[in-house]
C-alpha atoms as an extended CHARMM CRD file, in Angstrom:
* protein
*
       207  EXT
         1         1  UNK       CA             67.5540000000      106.3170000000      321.2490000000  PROA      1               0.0000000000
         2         2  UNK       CA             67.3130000000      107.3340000000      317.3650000000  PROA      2               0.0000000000
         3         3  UNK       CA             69.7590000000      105.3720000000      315.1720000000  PROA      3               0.0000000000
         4         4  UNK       CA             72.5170000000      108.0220000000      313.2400000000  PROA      4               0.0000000000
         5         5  UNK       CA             71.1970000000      108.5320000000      309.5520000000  PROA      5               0.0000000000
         6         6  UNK       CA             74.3260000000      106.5810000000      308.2070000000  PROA      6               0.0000000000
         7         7  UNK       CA             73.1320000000      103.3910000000      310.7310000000  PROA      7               0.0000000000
         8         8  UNK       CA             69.8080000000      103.6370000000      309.9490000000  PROA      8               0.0000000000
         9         9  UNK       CA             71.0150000000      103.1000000000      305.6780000000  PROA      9               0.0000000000
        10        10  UNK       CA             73.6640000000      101.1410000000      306.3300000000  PROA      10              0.0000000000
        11        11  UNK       CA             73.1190000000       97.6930000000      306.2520000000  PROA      11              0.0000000000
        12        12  UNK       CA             74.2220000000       95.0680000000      308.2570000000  PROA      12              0.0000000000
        13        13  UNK       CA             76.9920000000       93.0760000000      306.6960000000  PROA      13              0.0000000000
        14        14  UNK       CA             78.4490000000       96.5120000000      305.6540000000  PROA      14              0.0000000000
        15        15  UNK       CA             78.5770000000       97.9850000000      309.4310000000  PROA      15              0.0000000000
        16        16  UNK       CA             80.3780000000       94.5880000000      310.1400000000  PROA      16              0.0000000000
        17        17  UNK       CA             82.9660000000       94.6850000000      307.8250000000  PROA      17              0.0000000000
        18        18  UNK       CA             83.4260000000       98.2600000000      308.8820000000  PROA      18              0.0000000000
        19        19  UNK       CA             84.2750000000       97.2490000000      312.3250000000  PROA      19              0.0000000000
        20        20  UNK       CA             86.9650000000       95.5940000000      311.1170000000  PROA      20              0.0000000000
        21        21  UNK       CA             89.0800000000       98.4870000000      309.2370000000  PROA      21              0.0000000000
        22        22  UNK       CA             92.2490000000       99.5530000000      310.4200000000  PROA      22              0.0000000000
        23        23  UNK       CA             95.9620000000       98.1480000000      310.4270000000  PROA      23              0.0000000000
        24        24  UNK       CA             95.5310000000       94.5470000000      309.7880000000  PROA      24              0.0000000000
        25        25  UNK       CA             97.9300000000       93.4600000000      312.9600000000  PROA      25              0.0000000000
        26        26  UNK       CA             96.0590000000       95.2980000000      315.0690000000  PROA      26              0.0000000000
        27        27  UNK       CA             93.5410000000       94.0090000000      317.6310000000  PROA      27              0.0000000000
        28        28  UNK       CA             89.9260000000       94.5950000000      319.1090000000  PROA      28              0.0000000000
        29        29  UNK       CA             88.6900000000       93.8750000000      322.2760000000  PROA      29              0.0000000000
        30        30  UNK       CA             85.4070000000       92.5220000000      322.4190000000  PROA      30              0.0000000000
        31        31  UNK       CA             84.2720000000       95.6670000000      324.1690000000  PROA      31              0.0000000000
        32        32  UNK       CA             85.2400000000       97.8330000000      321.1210000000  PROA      32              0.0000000000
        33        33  UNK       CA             83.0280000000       95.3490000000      319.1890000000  PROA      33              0.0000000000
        34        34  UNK       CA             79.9600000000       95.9950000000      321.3130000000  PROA      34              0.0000000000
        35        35  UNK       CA             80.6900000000       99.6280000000      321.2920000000  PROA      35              0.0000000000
        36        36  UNK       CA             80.6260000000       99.9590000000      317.7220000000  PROA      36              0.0000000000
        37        37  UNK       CA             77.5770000000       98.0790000000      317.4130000000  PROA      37              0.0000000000
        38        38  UNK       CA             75.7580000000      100.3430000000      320.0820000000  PROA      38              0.0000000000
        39        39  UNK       CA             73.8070000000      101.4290000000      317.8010000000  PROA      39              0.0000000000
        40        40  UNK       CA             72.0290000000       98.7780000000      316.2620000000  PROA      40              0.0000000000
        41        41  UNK       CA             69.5540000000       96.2290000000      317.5850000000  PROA      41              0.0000000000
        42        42  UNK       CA             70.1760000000       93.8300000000      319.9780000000  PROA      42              0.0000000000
        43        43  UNK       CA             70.0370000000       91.0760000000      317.7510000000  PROA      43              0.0000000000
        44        44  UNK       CA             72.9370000000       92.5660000000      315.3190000000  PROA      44              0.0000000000
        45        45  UNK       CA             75.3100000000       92.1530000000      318.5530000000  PROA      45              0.0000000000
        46        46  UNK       CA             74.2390000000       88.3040000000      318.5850000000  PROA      46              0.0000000000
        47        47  UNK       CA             75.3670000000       88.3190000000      314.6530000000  PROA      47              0.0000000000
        48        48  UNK       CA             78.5370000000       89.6930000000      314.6300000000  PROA      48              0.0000000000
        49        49  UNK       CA             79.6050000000       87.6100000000      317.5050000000  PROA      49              0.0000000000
        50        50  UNK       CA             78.0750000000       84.4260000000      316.5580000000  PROA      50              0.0000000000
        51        51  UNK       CA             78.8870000000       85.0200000000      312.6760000000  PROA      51              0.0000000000
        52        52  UNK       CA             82.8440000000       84.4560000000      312.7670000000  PROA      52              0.0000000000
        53        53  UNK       CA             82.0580000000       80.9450000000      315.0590000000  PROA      53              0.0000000000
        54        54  UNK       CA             79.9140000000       79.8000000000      311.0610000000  PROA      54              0.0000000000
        55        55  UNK       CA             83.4270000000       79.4380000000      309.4210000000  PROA      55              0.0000000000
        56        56  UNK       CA             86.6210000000       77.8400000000      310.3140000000  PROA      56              0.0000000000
        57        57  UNK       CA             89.5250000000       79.9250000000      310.3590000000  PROA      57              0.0000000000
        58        58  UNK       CA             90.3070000000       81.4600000000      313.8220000000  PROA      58              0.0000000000
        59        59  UNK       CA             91.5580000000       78.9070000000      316.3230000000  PROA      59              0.0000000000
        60        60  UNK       CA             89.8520000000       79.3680000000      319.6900000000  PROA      60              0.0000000000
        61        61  UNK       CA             87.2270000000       81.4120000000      318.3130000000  PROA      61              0.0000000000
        62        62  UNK       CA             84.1200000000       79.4760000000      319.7490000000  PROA      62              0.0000000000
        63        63  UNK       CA             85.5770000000       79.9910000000      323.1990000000  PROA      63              0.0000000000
        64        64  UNK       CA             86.4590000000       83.6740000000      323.0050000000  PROA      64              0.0000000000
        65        65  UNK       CA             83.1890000000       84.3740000000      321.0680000000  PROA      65              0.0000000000
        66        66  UNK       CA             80.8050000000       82.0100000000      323.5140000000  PROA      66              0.0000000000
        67        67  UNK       CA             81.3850000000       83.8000000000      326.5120000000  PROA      67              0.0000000000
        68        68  UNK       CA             80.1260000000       86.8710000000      325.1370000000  PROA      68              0.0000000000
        69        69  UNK       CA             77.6600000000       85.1100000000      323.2630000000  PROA      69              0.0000000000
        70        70  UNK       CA             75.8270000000       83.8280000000      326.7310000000  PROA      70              0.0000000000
        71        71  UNK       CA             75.8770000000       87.0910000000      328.6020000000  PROA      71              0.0000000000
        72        72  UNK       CA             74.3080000000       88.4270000000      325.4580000000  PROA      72              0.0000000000
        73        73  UNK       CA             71.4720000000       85.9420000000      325.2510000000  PROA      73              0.0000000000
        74        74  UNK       CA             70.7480000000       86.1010000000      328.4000000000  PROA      74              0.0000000000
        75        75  UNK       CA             70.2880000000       89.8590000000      328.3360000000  PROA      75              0.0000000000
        76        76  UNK       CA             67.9140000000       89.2930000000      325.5880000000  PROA      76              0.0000000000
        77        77  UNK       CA             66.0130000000       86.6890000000      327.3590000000  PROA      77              0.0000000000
        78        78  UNK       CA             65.6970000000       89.3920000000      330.1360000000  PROA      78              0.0000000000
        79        79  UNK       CA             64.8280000000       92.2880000000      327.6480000000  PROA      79              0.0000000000
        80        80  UNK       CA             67.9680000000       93.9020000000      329.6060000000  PROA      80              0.0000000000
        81        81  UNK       CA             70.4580000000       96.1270000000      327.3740000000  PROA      81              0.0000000000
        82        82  UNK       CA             73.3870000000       94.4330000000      326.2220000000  PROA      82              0.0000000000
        83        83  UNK       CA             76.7850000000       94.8080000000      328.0170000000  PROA      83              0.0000000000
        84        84  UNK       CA             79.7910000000       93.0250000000      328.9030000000  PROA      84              0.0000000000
        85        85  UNK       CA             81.6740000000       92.5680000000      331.9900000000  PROA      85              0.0000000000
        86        86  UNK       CA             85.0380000000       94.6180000000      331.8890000000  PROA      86              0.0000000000
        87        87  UNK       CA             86.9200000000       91.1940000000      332.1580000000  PROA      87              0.0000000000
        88        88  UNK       CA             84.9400000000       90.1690000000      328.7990000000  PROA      88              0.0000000000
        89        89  UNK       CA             84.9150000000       93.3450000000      327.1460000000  PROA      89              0.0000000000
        90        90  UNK       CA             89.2630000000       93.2600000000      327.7710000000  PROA      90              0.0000000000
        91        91  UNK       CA             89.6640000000       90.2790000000      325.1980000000  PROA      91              0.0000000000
        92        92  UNK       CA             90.9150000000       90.8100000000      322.1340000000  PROA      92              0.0000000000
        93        93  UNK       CA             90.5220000000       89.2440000000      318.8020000000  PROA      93              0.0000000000
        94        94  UNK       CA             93.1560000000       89.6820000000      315.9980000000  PROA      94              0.0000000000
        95        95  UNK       CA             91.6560000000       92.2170000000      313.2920000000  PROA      95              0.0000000000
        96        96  UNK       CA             92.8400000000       90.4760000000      310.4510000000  PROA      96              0.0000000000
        97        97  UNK       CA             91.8660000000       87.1060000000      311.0690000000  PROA      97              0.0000000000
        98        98  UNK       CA             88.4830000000       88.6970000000      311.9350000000  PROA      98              0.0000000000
        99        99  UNK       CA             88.0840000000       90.1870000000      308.7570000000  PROA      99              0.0000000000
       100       100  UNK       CA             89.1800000000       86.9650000000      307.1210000000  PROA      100             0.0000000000
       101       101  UNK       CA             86.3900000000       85.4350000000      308.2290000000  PROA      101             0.0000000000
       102       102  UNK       CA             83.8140000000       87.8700000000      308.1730000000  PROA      102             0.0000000000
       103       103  UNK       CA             84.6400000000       88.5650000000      304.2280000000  PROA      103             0.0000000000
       104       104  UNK       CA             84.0810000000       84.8280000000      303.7200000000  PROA      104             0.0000000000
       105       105  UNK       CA             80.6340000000       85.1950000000      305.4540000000  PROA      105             0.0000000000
       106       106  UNK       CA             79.3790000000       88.1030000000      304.4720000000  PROA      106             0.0000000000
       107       107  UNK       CA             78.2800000000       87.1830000000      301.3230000000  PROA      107             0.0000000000
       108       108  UNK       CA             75.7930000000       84.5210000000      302.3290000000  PROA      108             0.0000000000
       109       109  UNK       CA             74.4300000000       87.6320000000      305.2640000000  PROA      109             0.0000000000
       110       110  UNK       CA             73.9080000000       89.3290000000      302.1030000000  PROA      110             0.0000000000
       111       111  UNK       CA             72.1560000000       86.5530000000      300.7840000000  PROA      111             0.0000000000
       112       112  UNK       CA             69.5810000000       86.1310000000      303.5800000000  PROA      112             0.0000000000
       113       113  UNK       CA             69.0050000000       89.6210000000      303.9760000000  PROA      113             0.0000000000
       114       114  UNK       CA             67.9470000000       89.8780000000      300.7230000000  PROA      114             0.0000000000
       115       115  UNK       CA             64.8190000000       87.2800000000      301.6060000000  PROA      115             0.0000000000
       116       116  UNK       CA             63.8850000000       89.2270000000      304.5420000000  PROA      116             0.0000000000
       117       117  UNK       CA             60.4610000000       90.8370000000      305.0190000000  PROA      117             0.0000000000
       118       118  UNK       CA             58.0450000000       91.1890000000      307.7590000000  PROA      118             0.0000000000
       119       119  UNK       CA             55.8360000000       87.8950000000      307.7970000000  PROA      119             0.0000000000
       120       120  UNK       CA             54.2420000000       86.0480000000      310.8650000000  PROA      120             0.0000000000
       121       121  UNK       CA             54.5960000000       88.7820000000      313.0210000000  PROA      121             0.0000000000
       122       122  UNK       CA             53.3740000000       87.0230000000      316.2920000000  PROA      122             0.0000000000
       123       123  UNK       CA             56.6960000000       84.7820000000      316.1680000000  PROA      123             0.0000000000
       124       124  UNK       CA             59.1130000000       88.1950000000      316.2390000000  PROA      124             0.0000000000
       125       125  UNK       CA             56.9850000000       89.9630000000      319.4890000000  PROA      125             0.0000000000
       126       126  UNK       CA             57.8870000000       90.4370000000      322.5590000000  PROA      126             0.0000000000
       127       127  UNK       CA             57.1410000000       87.0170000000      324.0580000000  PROA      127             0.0000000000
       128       128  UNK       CA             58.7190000000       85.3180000000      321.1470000000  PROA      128             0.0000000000
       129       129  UNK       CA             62.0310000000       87.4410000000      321.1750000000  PROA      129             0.0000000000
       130       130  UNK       CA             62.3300000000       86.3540000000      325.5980000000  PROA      130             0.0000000000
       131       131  UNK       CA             62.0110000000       82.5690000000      324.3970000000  PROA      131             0.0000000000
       132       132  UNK       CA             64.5140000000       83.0600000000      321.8970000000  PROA      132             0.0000000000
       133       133  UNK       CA             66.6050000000       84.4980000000      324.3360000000  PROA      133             0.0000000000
       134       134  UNK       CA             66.6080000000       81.0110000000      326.1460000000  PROA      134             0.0000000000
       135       135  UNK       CA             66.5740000000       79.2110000000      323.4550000000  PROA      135             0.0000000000
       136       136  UNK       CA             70.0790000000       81.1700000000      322.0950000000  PROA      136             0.0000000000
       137       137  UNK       CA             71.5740000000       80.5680000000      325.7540000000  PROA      137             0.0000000000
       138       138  UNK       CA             71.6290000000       76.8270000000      325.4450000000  PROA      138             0.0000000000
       139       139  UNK       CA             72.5310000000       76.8540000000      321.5150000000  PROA      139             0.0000000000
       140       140  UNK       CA             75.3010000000       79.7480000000      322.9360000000  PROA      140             0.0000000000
       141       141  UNK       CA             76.9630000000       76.7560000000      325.7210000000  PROA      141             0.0000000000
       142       142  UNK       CA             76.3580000000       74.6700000000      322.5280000000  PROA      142             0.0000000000
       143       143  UNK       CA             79.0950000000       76.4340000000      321.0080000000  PROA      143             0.0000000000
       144       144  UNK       CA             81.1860000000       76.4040000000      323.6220000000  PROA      144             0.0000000000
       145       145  UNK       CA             81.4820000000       72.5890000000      323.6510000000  PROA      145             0.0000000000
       146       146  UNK       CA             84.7770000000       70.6220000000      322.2380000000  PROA      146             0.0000000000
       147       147  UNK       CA             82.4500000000       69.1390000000      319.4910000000  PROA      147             0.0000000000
       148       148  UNK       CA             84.3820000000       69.4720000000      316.6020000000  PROA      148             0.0000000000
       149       149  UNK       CA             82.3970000000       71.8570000000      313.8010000000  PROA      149             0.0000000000
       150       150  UNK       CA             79.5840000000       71.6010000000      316.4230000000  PROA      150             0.0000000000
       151       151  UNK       CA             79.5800000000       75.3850000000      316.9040000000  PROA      151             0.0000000000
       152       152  UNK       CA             78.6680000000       76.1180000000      313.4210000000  PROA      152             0.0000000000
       153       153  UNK       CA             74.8860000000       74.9030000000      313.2580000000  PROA      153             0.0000000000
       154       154  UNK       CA             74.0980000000       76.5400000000      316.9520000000  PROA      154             0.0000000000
       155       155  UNK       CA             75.6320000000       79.6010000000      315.5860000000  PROA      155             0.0000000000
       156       156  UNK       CA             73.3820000000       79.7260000000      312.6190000000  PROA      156             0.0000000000
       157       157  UNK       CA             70.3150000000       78.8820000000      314.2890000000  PROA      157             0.0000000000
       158       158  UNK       CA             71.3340000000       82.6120000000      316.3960000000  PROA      158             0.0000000000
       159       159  UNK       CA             71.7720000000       84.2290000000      313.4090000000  PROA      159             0.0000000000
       160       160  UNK       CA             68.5480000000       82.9850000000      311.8300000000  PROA      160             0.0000000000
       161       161  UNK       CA             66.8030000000       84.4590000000      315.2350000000  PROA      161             0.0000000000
       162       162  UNK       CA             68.6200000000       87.6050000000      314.8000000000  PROA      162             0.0000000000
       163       163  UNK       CA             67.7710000000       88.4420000000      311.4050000000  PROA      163             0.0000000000
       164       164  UNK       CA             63.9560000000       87.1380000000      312.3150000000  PROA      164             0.0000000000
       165       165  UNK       CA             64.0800000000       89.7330000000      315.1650000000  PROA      165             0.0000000000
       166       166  UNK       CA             65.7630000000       93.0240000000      313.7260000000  PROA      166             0.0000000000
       167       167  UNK       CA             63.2770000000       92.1660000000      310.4880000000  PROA      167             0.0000000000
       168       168  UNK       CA             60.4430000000       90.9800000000      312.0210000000  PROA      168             0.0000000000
       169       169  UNK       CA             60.2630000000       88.0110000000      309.7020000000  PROA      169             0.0000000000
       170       170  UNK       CA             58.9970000000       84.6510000000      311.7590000000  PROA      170             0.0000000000
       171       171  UNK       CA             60.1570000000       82.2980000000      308.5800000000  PROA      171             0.0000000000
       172       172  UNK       CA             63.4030000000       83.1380000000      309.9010000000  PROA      172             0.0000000000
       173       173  UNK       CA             62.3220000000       82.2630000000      313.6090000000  PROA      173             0.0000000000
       174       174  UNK       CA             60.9370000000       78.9640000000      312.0650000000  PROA      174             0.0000000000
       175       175  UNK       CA             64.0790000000       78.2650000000      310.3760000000  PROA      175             0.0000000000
       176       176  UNK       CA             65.8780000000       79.5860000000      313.4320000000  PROA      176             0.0000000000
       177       177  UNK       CA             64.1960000000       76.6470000000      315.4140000000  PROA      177             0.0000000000
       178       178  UNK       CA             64.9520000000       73.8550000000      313.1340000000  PROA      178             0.0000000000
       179       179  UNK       CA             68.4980000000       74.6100000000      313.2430000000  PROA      179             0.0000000000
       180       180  UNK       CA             68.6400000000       74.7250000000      316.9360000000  PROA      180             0.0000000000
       181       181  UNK       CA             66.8290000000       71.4100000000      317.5730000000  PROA      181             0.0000000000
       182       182  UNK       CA             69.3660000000       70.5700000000      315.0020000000  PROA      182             0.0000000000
       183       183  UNK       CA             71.7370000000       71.7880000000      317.4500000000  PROA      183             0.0000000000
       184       184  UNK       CA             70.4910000000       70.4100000000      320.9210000000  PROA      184             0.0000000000
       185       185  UNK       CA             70.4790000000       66.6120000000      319.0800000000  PROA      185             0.0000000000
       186       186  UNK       CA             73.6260000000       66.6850000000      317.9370000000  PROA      186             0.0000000000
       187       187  UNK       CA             75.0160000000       67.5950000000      321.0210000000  PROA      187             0.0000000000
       188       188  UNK       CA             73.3420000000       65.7120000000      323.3170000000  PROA      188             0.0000000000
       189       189  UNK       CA             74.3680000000       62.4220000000      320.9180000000  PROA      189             0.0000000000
       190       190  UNK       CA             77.8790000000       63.6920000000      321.3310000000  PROA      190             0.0000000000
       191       191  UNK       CA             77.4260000000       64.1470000000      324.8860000000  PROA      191             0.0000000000
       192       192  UNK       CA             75.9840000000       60.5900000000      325.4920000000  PROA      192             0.0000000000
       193       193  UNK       CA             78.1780000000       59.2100000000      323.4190000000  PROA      193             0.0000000000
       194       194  UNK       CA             81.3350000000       60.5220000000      325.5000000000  PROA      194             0.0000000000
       195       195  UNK       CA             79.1450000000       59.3290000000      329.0360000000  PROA      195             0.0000000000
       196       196  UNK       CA             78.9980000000       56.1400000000      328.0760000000  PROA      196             0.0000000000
       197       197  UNK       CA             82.8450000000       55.8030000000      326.9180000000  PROA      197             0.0000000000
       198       198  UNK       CA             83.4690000000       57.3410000000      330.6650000000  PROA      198             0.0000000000
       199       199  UNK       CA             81.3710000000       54.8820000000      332.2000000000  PROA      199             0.0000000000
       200       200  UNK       CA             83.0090000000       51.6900000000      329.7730000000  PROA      200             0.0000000000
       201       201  UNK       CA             86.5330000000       53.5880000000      330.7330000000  PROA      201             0.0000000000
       202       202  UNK       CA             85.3960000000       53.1760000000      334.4440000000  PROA      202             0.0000000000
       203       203  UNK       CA             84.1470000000       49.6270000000      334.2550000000  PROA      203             0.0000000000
       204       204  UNK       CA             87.4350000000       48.4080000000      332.4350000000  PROA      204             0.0000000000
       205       205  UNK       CA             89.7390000000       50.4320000000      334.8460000000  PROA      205             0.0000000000
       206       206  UNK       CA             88.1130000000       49.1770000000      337.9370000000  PROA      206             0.0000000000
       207       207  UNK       CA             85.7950000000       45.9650000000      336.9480000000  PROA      207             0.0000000000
């Protein structure tokens, strides 16, 4: 399906912060979200809901924007369209607190999409965009984690794919990767780190 002329200009950071106009105690479901992003790439879905998870400032945000964020990925890893389950699409995020956020990271968006070009085309194809699609699903439960801040690097490393995909630049994809092996150590030191306190917990209680 052809993009509408004013999509198709329009770029990116300005179509989010579009999304977010409108009486500031208002809220938007998470289905209105996808719906006003129908018609841009699959990858600009992964932004705006991985974007907002970057900053601090909405409390709970990682685990009303990781759910979305895994059915998303995973569509991608399937080349499926992107949709939501109705009981997904029916949460709701407060429009001003969105907008706070999404004003503090716009600017660097604008920054990085003022470096990308097409370059290393192989790493943006087909095949590369399905393995990103994985890759995004585990940096997606990433996010989801109690790690404190730990959403914020996962959630770049989607963004970095993203932007590598709709632009078809692979330095992106590289940097993309780096961030999510980044990611996948961090977590799993966390993660060990909290086994081995059960298993000390467990030894003390019943040693």
């Amino acid at each position: 399906m052809d993009q509408p002329d004013d999509l198709r200009t329009e770029r990116l950071s300005e179509t989010l912060l579009r999304l977010t106009e409108g009486p500031e105690e208002g809220r938007l479901s998470l289905g209105d979200l996808v719906q006003g992003m129908a018609a841009r790439a699959h990858p600009a879905l992964l932004i705006l809901f991985a974007l907002p998870n970057t900053l601090p400032g909405i409390p709970g945000t990682s685990a009303v924007l990781g759910v979305p964020l895994i059915f998303l990925t995973l569509q991608q890893a399937l080349g499926r369209d992107p949709w939501l389950p109705g009981i997904i699409a029916r949460r709701s995020i407060g429009r001003k607190a969105l907008r706070s956020v999404l004003t503090r990271a716009l600017p660097w968006l604008r920054k990085g999409e003022s470096y990308l070009r097409p370059r290393l085309l192989p790493l943006t194809g087909k095949l590369a965009e399905r393995l990103i699609g994985l890759i995004s699903v585990v940096l997606s439960l990433i996010i989801m984690l109690p790690i404190p801040f730990g959403n914020m690097i996962p959630a770049l490393a989607i963004i970095c794919f993203s932007l590598a995909l709709m632009e078809k630049d692979g330095v992106w994809t590289l940097a993309g990767a780096v961030l999510a092996a980044a990611s996948l150590l961090i977590a799993s030191t966390v993660l060990w780190a909290l086994l081995k306190a059960g298993i000390f917990l467990l030894i003390e209680a019943f040693g």
